[in-house]
Backbone as JSON, one array per atom type, in Angstrom:
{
  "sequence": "XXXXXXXXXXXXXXXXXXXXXXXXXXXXXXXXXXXXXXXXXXXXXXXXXXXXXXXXXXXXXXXXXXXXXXXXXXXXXXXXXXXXXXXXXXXXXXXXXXXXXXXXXXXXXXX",
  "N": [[92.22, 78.15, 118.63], [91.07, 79.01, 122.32], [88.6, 77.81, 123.75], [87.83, 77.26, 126.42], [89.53, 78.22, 129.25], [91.88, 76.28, 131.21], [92.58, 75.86, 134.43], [94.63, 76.83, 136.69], [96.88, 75.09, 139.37], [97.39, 75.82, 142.55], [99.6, 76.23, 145.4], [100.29, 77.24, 148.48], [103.25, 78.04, 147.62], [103.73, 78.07, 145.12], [102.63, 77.58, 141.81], [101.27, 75.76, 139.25], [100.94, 75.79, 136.12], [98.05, 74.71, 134.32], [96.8, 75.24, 132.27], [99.08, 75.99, 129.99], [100.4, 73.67, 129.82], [98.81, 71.85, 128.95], [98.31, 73.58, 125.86], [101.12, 72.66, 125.48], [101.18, 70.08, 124.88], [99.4, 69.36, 123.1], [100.66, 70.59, 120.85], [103.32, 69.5, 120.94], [101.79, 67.21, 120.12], [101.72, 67.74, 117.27], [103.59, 68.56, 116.39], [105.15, 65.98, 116.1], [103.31, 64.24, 114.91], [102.65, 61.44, 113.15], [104.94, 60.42, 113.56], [106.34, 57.24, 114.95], [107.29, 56.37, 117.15], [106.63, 58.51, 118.77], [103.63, 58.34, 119.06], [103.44, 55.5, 119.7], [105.08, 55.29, 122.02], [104.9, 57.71, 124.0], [102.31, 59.38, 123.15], [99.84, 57.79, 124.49], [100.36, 58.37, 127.12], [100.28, 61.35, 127.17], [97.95, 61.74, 126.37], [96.08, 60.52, 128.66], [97.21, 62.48, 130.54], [96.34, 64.68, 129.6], [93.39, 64.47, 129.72], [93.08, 64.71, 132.56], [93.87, 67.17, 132.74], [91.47, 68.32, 132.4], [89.89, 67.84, 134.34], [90.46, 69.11, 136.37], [89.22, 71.59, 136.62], [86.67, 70.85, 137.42], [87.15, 70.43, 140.12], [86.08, 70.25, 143.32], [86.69, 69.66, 145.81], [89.14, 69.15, 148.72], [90.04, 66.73, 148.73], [89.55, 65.36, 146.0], [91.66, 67.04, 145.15], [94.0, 66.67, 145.72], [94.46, 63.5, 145.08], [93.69, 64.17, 142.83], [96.3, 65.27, 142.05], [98.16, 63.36, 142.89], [97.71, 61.4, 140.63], [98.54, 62.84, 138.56], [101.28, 62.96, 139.22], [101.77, 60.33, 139.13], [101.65, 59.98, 135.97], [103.81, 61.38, 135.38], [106.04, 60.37, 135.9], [105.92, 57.92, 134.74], [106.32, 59.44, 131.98], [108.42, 59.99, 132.51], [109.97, 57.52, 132.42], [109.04, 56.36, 130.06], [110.95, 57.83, 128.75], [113.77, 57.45, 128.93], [114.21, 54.98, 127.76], [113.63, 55.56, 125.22], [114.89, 56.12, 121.55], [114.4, 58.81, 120.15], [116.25, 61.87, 119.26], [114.89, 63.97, 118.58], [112.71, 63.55, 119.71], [113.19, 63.68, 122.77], [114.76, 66.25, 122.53], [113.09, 68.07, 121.96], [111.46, 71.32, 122.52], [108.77, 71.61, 123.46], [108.08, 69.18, 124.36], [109.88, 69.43, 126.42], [109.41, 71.01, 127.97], [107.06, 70.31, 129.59], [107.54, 68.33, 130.71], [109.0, 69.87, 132.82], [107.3, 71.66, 134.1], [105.55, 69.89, 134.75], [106.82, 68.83, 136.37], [106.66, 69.97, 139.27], [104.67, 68.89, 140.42], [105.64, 67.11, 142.02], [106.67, 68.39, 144.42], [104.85, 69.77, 145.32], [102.73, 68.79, 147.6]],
  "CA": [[91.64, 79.09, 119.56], [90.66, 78.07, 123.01], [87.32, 78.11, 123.94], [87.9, 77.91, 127.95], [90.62, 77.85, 130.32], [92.15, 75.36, 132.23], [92.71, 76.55, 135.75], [95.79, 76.54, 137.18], [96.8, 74.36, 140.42], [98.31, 76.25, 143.28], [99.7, 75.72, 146.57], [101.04, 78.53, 149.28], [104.82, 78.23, 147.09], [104.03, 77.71, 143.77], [101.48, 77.56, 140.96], [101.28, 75.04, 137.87], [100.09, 76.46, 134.58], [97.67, 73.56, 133.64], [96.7, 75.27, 130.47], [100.3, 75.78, 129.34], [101.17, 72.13, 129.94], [97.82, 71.37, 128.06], [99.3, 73.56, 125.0], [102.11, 72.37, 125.08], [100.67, 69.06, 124.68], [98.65, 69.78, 121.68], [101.85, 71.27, 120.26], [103.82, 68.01, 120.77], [100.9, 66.29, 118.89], [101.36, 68.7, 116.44], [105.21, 68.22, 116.18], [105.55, 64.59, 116.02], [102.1, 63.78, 114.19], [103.22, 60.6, 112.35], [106.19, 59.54, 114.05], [105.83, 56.14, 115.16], [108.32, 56.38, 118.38], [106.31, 59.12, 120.04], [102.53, 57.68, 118.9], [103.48, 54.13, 120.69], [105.23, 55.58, 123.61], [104.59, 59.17, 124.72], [101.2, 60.03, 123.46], [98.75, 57.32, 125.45], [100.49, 58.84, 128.74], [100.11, 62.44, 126.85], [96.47, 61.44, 126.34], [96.11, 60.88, 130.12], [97.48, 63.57, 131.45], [95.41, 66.03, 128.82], [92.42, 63.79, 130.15], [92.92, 64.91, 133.95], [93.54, 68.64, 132.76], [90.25, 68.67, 131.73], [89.29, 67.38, 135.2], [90.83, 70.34, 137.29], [88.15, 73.19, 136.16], [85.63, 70.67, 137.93], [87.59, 70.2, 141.52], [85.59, 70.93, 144.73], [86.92, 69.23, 147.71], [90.6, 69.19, 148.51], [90.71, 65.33, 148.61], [89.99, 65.9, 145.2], [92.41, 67.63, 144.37], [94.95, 65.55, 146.28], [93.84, 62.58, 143.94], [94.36, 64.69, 140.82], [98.13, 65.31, 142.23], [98.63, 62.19, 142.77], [97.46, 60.79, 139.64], [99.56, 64.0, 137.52], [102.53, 62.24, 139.75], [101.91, 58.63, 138.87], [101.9, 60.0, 134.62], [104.84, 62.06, 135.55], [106.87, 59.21, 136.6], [105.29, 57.05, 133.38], [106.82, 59.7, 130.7], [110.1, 59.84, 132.59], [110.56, 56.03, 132.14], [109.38, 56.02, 128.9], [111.65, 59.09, 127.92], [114.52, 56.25, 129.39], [114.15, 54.07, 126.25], [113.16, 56.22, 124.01], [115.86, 56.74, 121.09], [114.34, 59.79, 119.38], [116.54, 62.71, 119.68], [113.94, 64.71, 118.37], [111.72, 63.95, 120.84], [113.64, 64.26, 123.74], [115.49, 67.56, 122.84], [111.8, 68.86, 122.13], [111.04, 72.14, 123.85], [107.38, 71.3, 123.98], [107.97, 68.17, 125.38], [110.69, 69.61, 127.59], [107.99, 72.11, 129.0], [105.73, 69.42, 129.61], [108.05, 67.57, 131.66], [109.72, 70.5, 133.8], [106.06, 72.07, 134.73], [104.76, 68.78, 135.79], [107.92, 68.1, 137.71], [106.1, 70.79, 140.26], [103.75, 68.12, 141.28], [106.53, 66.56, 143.01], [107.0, 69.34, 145.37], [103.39, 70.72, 145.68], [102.62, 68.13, 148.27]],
  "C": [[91.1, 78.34, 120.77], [89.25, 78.55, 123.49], [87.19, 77.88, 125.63], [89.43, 77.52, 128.06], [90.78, 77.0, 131.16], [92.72, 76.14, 133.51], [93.61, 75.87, 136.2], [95.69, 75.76, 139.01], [97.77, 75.11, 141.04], [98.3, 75.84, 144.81], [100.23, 77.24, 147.34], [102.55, 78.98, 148.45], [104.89, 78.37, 146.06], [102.54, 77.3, 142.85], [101.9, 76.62, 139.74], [100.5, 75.36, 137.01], [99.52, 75.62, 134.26], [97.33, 73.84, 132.02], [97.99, 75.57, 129.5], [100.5, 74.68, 128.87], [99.97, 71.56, 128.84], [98.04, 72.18, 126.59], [100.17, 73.35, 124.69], [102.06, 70.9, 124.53], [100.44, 68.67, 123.41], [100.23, 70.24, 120.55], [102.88, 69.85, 119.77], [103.03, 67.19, 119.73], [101.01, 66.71, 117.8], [102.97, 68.33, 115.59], [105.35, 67.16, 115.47], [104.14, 64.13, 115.26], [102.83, 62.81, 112.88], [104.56, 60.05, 112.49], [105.8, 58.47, 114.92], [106.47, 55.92, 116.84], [107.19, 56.97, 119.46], [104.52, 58.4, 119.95], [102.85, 56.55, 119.91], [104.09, 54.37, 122.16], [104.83, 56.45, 124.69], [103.27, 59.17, 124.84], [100.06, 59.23, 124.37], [99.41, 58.17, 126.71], [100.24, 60.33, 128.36], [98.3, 62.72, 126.82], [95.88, 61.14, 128.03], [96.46, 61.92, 131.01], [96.5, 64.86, 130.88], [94.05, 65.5, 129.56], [91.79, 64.52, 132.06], [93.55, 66.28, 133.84], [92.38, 69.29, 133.1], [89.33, 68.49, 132.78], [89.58, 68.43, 136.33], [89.73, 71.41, 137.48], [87.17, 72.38, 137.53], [85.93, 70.14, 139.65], [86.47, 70.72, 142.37], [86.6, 70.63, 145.81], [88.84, 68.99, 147.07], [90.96, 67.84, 148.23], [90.71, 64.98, 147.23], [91.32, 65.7, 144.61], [94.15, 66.57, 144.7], [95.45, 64.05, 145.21], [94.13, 62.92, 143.05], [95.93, 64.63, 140.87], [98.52, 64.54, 142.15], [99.17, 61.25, 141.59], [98.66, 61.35, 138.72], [101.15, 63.51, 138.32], [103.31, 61.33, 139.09], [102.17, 59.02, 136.89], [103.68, 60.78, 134.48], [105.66, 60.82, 135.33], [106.88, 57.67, 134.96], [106.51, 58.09, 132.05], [108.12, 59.41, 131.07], [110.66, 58.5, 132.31], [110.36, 55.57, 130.93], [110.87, 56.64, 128.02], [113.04, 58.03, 127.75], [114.89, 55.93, 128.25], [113.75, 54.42, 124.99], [114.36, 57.02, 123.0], [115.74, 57.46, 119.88], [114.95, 61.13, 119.78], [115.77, 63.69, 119.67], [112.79, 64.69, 119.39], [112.28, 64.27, 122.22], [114.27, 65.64, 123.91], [114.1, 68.64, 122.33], [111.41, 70.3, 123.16], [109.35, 72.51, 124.31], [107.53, 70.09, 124.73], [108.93, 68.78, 126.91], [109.64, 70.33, 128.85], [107.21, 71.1, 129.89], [106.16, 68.74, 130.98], [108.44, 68.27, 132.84], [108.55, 71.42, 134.41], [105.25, 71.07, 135.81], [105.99, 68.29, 136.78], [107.28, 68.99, 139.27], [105.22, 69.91, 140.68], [104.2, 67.08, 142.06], [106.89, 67.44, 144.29], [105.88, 70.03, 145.81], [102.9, 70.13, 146.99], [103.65, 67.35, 149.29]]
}
């Protein structure tokens, strides 16, 4: 059950569900709990990005928010290179992870 909401990030074109991407997260952990592939590769950058969900609710200033984009960029860019070398089919044909990846790909285009 969730006890608040994560607040979504929008721009004039387009909106990013942060609390989706943050269930879907949880879900993944949920999936793979005890696979050794996604523990050592995925979840520290999964653990960062849930980290700076949790940091959205408390935005004021746009530079901010700029900064958070940035950052949700720079992890972006981290799973895709792990995903690279990573030879779990199971995790890559994931449709929680897939989510995860094709929501945050919007923070390539928000800016």
């Amino acid at each position: 059950m969730k006890s608040s909401e994560i607040n979504p990030i929008k721009s004039d074109t387009m909106e990013i569900d942060c609390q989706e991407i943050y269930d879907h997260i949880i879900a993944c952990q949920r999936e793979f709990d005890g696979n050794p592939s996604f523990e050592k590769n995925i979840l520290p950058t999964l653990n960062e990005i849930e980290e700076l969900l949790f940091v959205v609710n408390d935005i004021e200033l746009f530079g901010e928010m700029i900064d958070i984009i940035y950052r949700f960029r720079l992890r972006l860019r981290e799973l895709e290179s792990q995903i690279k070398f990573l030879d779990d089919e199971n995790i890559t044909n994931s449709q929680n992870f897939s989510y995860i990846l094709n929501e945050m790909s919007k923070f390539k285009e928000i800016i």
